[in-house]
C-alpha positions in Angstrom: 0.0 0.0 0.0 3.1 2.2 0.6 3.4 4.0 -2.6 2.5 7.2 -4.5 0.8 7.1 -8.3 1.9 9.5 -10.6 -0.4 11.7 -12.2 -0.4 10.9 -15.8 -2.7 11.9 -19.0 -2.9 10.9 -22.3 -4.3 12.9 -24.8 -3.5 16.9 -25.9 -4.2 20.1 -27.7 -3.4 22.7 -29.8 -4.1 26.0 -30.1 -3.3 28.2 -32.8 -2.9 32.3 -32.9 -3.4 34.0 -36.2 -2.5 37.5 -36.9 -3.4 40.0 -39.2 -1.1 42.8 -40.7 -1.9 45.9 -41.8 -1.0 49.8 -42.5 2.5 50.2 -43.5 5.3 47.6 -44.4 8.9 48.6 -44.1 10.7 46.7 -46.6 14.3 45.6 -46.1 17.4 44.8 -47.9 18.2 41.9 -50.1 19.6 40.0 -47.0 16.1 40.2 -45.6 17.1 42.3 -42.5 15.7 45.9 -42.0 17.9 48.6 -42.8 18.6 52.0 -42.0 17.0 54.4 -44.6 14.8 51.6 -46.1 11.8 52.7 -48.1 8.4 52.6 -47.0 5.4 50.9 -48.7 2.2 51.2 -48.1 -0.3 48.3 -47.7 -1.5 48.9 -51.4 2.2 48.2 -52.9 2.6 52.3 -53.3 5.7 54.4 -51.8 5.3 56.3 -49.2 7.4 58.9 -47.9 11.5 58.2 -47.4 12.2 57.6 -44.1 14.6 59.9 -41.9 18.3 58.1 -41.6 19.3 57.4 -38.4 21.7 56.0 -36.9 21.5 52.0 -36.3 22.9 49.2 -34.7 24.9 48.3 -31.5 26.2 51.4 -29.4 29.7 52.2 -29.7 32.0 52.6 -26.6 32.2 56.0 -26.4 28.6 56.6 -27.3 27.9 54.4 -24.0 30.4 56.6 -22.4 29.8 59.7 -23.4 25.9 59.6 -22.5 26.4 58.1 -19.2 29.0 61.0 -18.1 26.6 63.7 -19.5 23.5 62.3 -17.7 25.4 62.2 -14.1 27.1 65.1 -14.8 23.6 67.1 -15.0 22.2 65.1 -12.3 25.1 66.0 -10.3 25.1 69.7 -11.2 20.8 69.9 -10.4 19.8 70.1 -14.0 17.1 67.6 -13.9 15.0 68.5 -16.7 18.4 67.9 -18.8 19.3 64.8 -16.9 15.2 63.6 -17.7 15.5 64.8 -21.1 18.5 62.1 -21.7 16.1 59.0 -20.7 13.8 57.4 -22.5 10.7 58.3 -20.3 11.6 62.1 -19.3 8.4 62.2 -17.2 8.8 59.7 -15.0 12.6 60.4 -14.8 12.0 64.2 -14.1 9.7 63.6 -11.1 12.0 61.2 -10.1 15.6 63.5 -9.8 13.7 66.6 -9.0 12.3 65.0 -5.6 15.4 63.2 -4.9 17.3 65.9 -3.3 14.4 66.9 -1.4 13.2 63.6 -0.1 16.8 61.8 0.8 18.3 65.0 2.5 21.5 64.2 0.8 23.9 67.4 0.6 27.4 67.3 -1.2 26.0 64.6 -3.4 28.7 62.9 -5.9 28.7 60.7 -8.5 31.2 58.4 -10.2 31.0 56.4 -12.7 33.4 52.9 -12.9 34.2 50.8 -15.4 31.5 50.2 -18.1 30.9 46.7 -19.3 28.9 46.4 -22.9 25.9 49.2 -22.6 26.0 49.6 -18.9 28.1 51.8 -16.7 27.8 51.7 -13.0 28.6 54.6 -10.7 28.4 55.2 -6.7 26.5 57.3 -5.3 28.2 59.6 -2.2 27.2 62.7 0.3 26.0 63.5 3.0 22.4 63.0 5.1 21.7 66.4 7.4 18.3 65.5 8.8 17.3 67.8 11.2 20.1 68.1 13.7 21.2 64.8 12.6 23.7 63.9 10.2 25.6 60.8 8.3 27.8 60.3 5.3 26.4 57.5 3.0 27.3 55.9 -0.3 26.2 53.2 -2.3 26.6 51.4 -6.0 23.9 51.2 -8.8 24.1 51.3 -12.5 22.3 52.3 -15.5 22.2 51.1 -19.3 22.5 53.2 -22.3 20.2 51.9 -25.6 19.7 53.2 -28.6 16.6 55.2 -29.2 14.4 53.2 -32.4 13.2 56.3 -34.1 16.1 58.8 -33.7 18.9 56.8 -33.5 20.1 58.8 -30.3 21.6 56.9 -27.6 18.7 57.4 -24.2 19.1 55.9 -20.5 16.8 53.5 -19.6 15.0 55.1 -17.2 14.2 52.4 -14.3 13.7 53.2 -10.2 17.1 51.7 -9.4 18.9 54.1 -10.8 18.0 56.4 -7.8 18.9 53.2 -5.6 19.6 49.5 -7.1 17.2 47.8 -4.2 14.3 50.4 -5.0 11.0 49.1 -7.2 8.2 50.6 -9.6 6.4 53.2 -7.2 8.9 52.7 -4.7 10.2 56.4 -3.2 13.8 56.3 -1.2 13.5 58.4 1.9 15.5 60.2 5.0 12.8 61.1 8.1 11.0 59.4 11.2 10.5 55.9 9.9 6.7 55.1 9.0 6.5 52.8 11.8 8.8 52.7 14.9 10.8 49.7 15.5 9.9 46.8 17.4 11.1 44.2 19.6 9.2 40.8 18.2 8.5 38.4 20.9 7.4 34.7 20.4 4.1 33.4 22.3 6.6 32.8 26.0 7.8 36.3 25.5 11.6 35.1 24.0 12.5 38.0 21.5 13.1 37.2 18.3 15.9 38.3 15.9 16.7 38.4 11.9 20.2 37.6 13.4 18.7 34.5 15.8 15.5 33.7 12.8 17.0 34.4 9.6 13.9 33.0 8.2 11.6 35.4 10.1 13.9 38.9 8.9 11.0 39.7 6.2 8.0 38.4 8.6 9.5 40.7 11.4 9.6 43.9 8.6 6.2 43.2 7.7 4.9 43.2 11.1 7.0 46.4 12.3 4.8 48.3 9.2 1.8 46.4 9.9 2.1 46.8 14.3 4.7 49.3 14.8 2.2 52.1 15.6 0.3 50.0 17.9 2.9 49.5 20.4 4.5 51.5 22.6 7.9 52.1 20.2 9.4 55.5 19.5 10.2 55.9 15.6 14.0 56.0 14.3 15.2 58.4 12.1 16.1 56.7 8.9 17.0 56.8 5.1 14.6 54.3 3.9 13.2 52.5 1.1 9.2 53.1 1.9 7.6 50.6 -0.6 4.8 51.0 -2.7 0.9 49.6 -2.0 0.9 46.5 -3.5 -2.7 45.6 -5.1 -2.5 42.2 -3.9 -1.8 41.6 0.2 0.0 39.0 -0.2 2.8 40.4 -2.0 3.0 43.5 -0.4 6.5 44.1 0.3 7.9 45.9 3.4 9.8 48.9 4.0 13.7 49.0 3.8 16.1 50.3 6.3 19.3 51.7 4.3 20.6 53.5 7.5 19.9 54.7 10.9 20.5 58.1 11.6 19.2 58.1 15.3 17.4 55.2 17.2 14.3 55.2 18.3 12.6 53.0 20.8 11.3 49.1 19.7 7.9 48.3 21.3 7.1 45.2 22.3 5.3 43.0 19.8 3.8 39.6 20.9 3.2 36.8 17.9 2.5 33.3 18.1 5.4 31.9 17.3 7.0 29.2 19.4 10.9 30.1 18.8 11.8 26.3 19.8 9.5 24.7 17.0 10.7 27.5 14.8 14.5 26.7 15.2 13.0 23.2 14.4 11.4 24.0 11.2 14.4 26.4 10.0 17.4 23.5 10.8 14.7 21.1 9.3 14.2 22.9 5.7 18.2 24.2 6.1 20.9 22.7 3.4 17.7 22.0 0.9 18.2 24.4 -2.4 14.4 25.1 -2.2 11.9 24.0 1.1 9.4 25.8 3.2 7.3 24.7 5.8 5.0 26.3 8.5 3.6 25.1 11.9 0.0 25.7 13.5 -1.8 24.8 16.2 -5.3 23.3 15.1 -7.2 24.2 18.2 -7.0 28.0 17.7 -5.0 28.6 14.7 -2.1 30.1 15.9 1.0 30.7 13.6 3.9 28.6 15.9 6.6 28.0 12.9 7.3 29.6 9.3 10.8 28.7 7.4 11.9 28.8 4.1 15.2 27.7 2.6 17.3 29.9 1.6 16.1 31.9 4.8 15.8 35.5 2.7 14.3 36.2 -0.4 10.4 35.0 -1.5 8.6 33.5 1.4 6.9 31.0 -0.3 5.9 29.6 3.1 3.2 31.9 3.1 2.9 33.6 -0.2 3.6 31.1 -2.5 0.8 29.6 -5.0 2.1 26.0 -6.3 0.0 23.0 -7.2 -0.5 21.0 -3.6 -0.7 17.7 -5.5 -2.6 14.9 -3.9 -2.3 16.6 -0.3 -5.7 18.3 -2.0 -7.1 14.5 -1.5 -7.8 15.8 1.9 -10.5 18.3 0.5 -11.5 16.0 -2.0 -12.0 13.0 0.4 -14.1 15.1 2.4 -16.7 16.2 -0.3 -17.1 12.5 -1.5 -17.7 11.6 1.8 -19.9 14.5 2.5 -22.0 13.4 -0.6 -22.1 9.8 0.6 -20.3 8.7 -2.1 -17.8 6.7 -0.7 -17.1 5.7 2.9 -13.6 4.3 4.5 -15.0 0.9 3.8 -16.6 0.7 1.3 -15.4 -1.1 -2.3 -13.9 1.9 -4.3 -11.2 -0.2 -6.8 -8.9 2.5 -8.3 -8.5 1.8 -12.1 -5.6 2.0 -14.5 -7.7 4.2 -16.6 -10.5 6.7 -16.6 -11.8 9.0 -19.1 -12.9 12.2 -18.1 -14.3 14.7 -21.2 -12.2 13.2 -23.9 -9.1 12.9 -21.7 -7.1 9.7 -20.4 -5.7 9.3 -17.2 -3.7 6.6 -16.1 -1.9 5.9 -12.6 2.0 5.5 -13.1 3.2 2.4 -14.3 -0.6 1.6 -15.1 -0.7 0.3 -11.4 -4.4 -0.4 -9.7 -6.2 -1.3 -7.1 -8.4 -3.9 -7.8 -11.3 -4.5 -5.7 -10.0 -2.3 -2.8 -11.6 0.2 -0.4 -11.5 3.8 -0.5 -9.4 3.3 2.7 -6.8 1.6 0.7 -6.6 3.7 -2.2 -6.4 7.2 0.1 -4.0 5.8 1.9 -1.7 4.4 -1.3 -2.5 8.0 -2.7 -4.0 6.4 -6.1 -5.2 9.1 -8.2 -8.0 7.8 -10.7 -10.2 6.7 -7.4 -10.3 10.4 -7.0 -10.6 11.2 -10.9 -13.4 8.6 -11.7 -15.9 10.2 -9.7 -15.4 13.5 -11.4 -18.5 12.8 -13.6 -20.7 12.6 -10.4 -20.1 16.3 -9.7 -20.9 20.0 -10.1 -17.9 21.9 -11.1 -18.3 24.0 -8.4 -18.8 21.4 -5.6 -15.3 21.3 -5.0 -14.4 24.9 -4.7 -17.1 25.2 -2.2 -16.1 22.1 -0.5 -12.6 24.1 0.3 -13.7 26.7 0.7 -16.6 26.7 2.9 -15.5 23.7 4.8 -11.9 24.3 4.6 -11.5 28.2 4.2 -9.3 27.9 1.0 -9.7 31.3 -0.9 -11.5 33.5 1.8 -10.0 36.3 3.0 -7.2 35.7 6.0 -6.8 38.3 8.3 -2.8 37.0 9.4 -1.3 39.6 10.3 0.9 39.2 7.7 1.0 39.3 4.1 -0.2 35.8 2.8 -2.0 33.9 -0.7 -5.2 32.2 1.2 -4.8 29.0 -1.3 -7.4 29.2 -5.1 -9.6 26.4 -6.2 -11.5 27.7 -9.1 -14.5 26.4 -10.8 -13.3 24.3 -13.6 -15.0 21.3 -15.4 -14.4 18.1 -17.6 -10.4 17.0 -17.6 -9.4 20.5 -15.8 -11.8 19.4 -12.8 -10.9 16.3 -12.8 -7.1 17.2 -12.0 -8.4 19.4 -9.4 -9.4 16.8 -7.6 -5.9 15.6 -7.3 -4.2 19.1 -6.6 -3.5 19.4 -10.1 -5.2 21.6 -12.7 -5.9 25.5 -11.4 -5.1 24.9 -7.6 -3.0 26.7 -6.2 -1.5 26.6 -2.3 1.4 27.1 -0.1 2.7 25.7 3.3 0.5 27.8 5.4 -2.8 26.3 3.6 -1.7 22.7 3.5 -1.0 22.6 7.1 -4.6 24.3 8.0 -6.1 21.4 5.5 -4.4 19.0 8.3 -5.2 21.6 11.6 -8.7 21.3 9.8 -9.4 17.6 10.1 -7.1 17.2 13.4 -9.7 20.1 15.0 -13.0 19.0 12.6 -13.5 22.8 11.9 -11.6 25.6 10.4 -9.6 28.2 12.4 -7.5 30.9 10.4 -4.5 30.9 10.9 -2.9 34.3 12.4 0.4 35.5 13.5 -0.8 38.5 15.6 -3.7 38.3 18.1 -6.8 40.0 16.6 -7.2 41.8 19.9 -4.1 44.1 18.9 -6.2 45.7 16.3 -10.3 44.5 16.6 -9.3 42.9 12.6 -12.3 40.0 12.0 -10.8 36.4 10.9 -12.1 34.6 8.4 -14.6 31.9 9.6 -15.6 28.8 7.1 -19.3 28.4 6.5 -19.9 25.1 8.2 -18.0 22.2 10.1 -17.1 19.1 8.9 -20.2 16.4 9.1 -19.2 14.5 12.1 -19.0 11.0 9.9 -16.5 13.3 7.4 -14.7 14.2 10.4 -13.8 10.8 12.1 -13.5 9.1 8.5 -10.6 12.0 7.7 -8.9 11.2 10.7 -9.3 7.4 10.2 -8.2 7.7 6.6 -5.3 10.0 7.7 -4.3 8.3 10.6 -4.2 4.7 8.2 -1.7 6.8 6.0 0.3 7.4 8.2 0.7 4.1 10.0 0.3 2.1 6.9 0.7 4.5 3.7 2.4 6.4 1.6 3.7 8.3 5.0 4.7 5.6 7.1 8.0 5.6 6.4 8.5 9.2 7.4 6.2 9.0 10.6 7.4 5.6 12.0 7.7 6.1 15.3 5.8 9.1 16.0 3.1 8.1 18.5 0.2 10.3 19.9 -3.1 11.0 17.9 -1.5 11.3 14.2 -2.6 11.8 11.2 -0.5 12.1 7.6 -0.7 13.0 3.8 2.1 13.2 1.0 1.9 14.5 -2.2 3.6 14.8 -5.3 2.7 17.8 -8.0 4.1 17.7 -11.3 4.9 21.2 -12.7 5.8 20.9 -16.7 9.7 21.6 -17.5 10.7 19.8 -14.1 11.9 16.6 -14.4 11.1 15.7 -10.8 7.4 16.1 -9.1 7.4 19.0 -5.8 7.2 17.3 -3.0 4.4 17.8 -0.2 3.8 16.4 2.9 1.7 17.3 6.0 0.5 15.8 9.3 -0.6 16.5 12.6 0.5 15.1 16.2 -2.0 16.5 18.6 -2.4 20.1 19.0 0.5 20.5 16.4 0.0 20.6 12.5 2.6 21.2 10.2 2.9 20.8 6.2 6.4 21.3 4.2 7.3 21.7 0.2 10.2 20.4 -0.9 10.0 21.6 -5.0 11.3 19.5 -7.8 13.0 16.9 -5.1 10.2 13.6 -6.3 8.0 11.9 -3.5 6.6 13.9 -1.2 7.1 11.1 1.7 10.9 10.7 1.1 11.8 14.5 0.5 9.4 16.7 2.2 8.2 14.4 5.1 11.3 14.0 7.0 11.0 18.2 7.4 7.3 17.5 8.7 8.4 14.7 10.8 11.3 17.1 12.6 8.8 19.8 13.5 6.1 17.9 15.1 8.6 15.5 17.3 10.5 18.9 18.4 7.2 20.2 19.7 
């Protein structure tokens, strides 16, 4: 029974794009490449009017170098309308210099340029911060590129944000003044602090909850030249606000989370020396956030934010709606075939391997995929998107107190459906959303996970429509529970004793050659889910991550 079936199908598409042309044609050389000069034809075969010559073709060396020096050099000297007037968007670049001065507060400002390599030159950036009654010298390295300009010819800067600073973004603004929120001192759910230098893992968490919290605790602002990000249309890639430099410290207020800083040194060692792996902790009977790590430590948190295919951890979900529906129990005969057919598409398990005459016990359990996909034709296309999400939460709203992607199952029907069942297809979760699935059946309701008390700010969590029926309930925890002891995650659980509970998955993403690897489980009042991407089974890679959380707590 110990053993995971790929997801396979048979069949495929095409689609073709057409195009349509129209207006003018500007006809090239003999070589068939355009050239300067050429002549232009209209649609009806007739001359037009000769094109203007311009100049063509790569930039030369001292055309890079030339335009680079005159750009800083009227930077430099405060003519910002010339400086604009040298990009290739002069509005956005005008705004941009004209406020710089103003905003950063930098005085005795230089700039040098360094060695140039093909079209782009970088330069440092040097001066002066006087703030106030406080002052600072800083310096720092960005670049820019020189292209050629398509209809004169002239050689333009690309105008992009970094070249003001190279960590700065669209709508980003670079800043010197009281920070937007003051500092604060992160403390985990017994009141231990905790530290980007202790948590490397947590150093983006803790910046998103110092903009998020800072002005509800008791903290006195720093004086700063920042990075003061902008609004992000989606929450959960809302990016926070960068300290450059301190220019005078304020005072951290306390900040209370729900992390437990022993299970998160767990889950960091646990997902540490792994190219790619994150993994989260909760606690099922309220929700609270107790672990988050990712691997490498900075960069994306995809622990949270991320939006992968969960693979056949989704069976969870699934399971429950067929049970809810009464269309399968743990017992009852549910053979998983070699083969189905859902809406002109062929599925087959890997290696064509079946389960004949089995229970649906059995086939959860073994994780074989067409016991889930051959009973796609029994429902609605939107059963199971309101199965996760009304039973589940998936999709609704979380109020974390951090930013986060609350999981997608969208409506889908025929072949695309019938993937979803298995995590394939449109679904789309992250660590933080498997491990609730798990908190989900280990409670037999749905608690949001958070990060932050809601007290702190009076914020509403989400709440799922209804519980779990109570025979959906106990026949999730029996079919996890068999898993676990007896399935496709027995080998990563032996062992672990208490009231357990276990699901692997394997998601194949095209241009991988090896499935991500997903695994989550419960031990008690601990949940915990990891991915381990492009590593193969889910029990082998990821579990041994989930195992190391819940036997630390």
């Amino acid at each position: 029974m110990r053993r995971e079936v790929r997801y396979g199908l048979i069949g495929g598409a095409v689609a073709l794009v057409a195009g349509g042309v129209g207006g003018y044609t500007l006809l090239g050389g003999s070589d068939g490449q355009e050239t300067a000069g050429a002549q232009v034809r209209a649609a009806d075969g007739k001359p037009g009017p000769e094109a203007a010559k311009v100049p063509s073709g790569p930039l030369s060396a001292a055309e890079v170098r030339t335009t680079a020096t005159d750009f800083l050099t009227a930077w430099r000297s405060g003519d910002t309308a010339k400086a604009a007037a040298m990009t290739d968007d002069a509005d956005a670049a005008g705004a941009a210099l004209k406020d710089y001065g103003k905003r950063t507060h930098l005085t005795k400002m230089t700039l040098t340029p360094g060695r140039r390599s093909g079209d782009t030159v970088p330069y440092t950036v040097a001066g002066e911060i006087a703030y106030k009654s406080h002052q600072a010298p800083v310096s720092y390295a960005t670049s820019l590129t020189v292209k050629r300009d398509t209809a004169t010819g002239k050689p333009r800067i690309a105008w992009r944000p970094a070249l003001l600073h190279p960590k700065m973004g669209e709508g980003d603004t670079l800043l010197t003044g009281e920070s937007q929120a003051p500092p604060i001192k992160a403390v985990d759910r017994n009141g231990a602090e905790l530290t980007k230098e202790a948590h490397p893992a947590l150093a983006g968490i803790l910046g998103s909850l110092r903009d998020k919290y800072g002005k509800k605790t008791d903290g006195k602002p720093d004086v700063e030249f920042y990075i003061h990000r902008a609004k992000s249309a989606k929450s959960s890639t809302q990016r926070p606000d960068e300290t450059l430099k301190v220019l005078a410290k304020g005072r951290p207020g306390t900040l209370r989370t729900t992390i437990d800083s022993k299970l998160q040194a767990a889950a960091e060692k646990a997902v540490k020396g792994k190219s790619r792996a994150s993994a989260v902790a909760l606690k099922p009977s309220t929700g609270e956030i107790l672990a988050i790590a990712n691997s490498p430590a900075t960069g994306f948190n995809t622990a949270t934010q991320g939006s992968l295919a969960p693979g056949s951890t989704m069976k969870i979900v699934t399971s429950a709606l067929l049970l809810d529906k009464g269309l399968t129990a743990p017992d009852k005969k549910h053979p998983c075939e070699k083969f189905v057919t859902v809406g002109g598409w062929k599925f087959q398990n890997l290696n064509k391997s079946e389960i004949k005459d089995g229970t649906f016990a059995q086939s959860f359990a073994a994780s074989c995929n067409n016991a889930f996909i051959s009973q796609a034709g029994k429902l609605a296309a939107d059963d199971l998107t309101k199965e996760a999400r009304d039973v589940f939460g998936i999709g609704l709203n979380w109020q974390t107190g951090i930013p986060t992607f609350d999981g997608a199952v969208p409506v889908q029907s025929d072949a695309q459906m019938a993937a979803s069942l298995i995590g394939q297809g449109g679904v789309r979760m992250n660590p933080l959303n498997v491990a609730s699935l798990a908190a989900t059946v280990q409670n037999g309701a749905f608690h949001q996970p958070y990060i932050v008390s809601p007290s702190l700010d009076d914020r509403a969590l989400a709440k799922a429509a209804r519980t779990m029926k109570p025979d959906t309930a106990s026949g999730l925890k029996y079919l996890m529970r068999l898993t676990a002891t007896s399935g496709t995650a027995a080998e990563a659980m032996s062992g672990v004793g208490g009231d357990i509970g276990a699901k692997t998955g394997s998601a194949e993403v095209d241009g991988q050659d090896k499935p991500n690897a997903w695994f989550t489980a419960y031990r008690g009042d601990l949940a915990a889910a990891a991915v381990v991407p492009a590593s193969g089974h889910g029990g082998s890679n990821a579990g041994p991550v989930v195992r190391s959380i819940l036997t630390a707590g």
